[in-house]
N, C-alpha and C positions, 0 to 999 in steps of 0.2 A: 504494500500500500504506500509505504516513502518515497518506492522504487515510482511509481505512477505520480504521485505529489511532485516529486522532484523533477521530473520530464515536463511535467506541465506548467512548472513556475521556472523552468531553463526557457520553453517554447515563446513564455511571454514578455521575457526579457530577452531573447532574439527580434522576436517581432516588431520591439520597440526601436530598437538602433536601426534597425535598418530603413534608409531617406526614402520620400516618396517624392517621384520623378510627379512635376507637374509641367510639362510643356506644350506647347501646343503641337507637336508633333506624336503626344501619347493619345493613341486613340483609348477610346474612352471603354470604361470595364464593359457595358452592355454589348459592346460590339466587340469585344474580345470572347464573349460569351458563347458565340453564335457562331456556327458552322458557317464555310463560304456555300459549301454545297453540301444538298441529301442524298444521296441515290437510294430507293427500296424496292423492295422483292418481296414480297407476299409481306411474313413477319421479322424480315432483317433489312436492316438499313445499316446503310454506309455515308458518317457524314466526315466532312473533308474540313480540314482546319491549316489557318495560315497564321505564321506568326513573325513578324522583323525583327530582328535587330540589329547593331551596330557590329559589324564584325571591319576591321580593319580598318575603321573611317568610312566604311560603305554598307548600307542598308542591304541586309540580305534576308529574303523570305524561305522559312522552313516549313516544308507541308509533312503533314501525317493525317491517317485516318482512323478513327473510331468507329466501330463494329459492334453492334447492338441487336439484342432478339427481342424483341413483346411480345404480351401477352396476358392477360387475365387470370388476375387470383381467384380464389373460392367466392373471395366478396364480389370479385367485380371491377377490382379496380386493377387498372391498366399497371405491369409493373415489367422491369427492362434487366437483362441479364446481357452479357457476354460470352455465358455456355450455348454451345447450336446441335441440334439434336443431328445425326447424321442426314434426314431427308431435309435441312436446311443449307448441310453444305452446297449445294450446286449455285444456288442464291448468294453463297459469300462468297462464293468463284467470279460469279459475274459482277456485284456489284465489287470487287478489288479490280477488276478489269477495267471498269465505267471509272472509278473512284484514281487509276494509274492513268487511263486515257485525258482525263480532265485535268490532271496536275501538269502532264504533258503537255496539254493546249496552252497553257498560263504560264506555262516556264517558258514557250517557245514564242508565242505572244507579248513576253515581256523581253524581247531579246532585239 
């Protein structure tokens, strides 16, 4: 129980030193929140995520994607896993396909 006390009173005395960048060039948390692109297939989606920052005095964009299943608890309510049953594999083949082809467009686009 110290062990957890002690992690969580280190956590917030990191959180605090460290500066918060206010520029006008920080786009702003809402829109850091939110995927550039969805792609879905029945019950899995692939959303696509972009993010800059300063690498060598030059803005460089890094893309990755996120892979999610839905689906409905006992109650009802919508709820999203990362595990894919195997008749969902063929859906995460195609949307990492759509999800590779689209980062491709935007890298090539921005060139």
């Amino acid at each position: 129980m110290d062990k957890a006390r002690k992690n969580k009173d280190v956590s917030a005395t990191k959180a605090e030193e460290k500066p918060v960048a206010t520029t006008a060039a920080t786009v702003s948390q809402e829109e850091k929140r939110r995927p550039v692109q969805t792609y879905r297939a029945d019950d899995v989606s692939a959303s696509i995520w972009v993010r800059e920052h300063l690498v060598r005095g030059q803005m460089t964009k890094f893309w990755s994607v996120t892979l999610e299943r839905s689906y409905k608890d006992a109650a009802g309510q919508w709820r999203y896993t990362k595990t894919f049953a195997s008749d969902s594999l063929g859906g995460v083949v195609s949307l990492c396909q759509q999800a590779s082809e689209y980062i491709r467009r935007q890298q090539e686009a921005a060139k």
